[in-house]
C-alpha positions in Angstrom: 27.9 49.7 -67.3 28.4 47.9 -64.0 29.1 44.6 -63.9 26.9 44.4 -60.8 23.7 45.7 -62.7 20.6 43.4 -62.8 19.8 45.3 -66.4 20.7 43.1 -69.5 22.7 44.7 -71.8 21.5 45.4 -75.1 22.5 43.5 -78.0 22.2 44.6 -81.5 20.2 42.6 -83.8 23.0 41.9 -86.1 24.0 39.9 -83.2 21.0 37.7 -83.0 20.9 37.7 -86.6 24.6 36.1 -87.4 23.7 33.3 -84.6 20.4 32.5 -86.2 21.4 32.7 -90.0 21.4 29.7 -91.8 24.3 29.1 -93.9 23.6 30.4 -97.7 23.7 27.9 -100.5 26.3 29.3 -102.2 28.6 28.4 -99.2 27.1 24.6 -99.2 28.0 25.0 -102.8 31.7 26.0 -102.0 31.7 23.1 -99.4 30.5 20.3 -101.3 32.9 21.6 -104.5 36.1 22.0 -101.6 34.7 18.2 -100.8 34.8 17.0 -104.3 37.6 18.2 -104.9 39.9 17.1 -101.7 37.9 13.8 -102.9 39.3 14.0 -106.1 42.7 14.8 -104.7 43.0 12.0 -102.8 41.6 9.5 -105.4 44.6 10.3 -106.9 47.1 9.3 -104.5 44.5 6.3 -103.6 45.0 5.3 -107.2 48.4 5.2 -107.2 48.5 3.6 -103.9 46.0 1.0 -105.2 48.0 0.8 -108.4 51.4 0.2 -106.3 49.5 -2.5 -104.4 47.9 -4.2 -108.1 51.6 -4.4 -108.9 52.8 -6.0 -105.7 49.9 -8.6 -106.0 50.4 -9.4 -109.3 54.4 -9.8 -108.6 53.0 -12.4 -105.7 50.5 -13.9 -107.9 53.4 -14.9 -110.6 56.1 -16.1 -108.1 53.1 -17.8 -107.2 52.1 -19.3 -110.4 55.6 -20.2 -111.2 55.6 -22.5 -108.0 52.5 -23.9 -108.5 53.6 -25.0 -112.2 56.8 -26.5 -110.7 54.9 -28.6 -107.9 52.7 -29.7 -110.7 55.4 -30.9 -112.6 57.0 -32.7 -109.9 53.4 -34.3 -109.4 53.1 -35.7 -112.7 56.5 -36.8 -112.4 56.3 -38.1 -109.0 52.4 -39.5 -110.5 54.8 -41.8 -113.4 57.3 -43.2 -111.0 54.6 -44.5 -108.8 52.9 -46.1 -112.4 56.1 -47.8 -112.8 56.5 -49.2 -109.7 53.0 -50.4 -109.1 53.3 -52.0 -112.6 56.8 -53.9 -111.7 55.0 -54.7 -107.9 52.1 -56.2 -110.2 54.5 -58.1 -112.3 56.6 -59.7 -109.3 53.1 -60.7 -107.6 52.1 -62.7 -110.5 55.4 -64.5 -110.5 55.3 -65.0 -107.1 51.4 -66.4 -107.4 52.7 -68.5 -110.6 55.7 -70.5 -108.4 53.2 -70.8 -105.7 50.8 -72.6 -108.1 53.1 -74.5 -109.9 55.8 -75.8 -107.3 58.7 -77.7 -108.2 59.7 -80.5 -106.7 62.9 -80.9 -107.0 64.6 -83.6 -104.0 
C-alpha cells in the first residue's frame, strides 16, 4: 500500500468495535470497588491524621483552660482588693464629710 493512494485503507471491525464499546459493568464494578477501597485506605490515614490533630487540640484546649482558670483567680482576687479599698475610700470620705460638718474651733 502506497502512502500516496487516494483509497482508504480497510479497517477491520474489531477496530471500530473496541473504539465504540462501552465499558462493561463489571469494569465500573471494579472501579467503584478500586474507589472504595483507596477511599477506605485513605480514611485510615485521615483518621489518624484527624486523631493526631484531636490530640493536639485538646493539648491546646487544656493549656488553655489552665490559663483561663489562673486569670480567673487573679480576677476574683484582684475583684477583693478593689472591695477593700473602695470600702476604706468610703470610710475616710465619711470622716472627712463629718470634720467638715462639725468644725472645731479651736483659737
Amino acid at each position: 500500500m502506497c502512502m500516496n493512494s487516494s483509497t482508504p485503507v480497510p479497517r477491520s471491525k474489531s477496530f471500530y468495535s473496541f473504539w465504540r464499546k462501552r465499558p462493561s459493568k463489571r469494569h465500573n464494578v471494579r472501579v467503584r470497588r478500586l474507589n472504595r477501597w483507596r477511599t477506605r485506605r485513605g480514611a485510615g490515614a485521615e483518621k489518624t491524621m484527624l486523631k493526631d490533630g484531636m490530640e493536639k487540640m485538646e493539648i491546646k484546649n487544656l493549656k488553655l483552660y489552665v490559663k483561663n482558670q489562673s486569670i480567673r483567680e487573679e480576677n476574683e482576687r484582684l475583684r477583693r482588693k478593689a472591695l477593700l479599698l473602695h470600702q476604706e475610700n468610703q470610710t475616710l470620705l465619711a470622716q472627712l464629710q463629718e470634720k467638715l460638718h462639725n468644725p472645731q474651733t479651736t483659737f
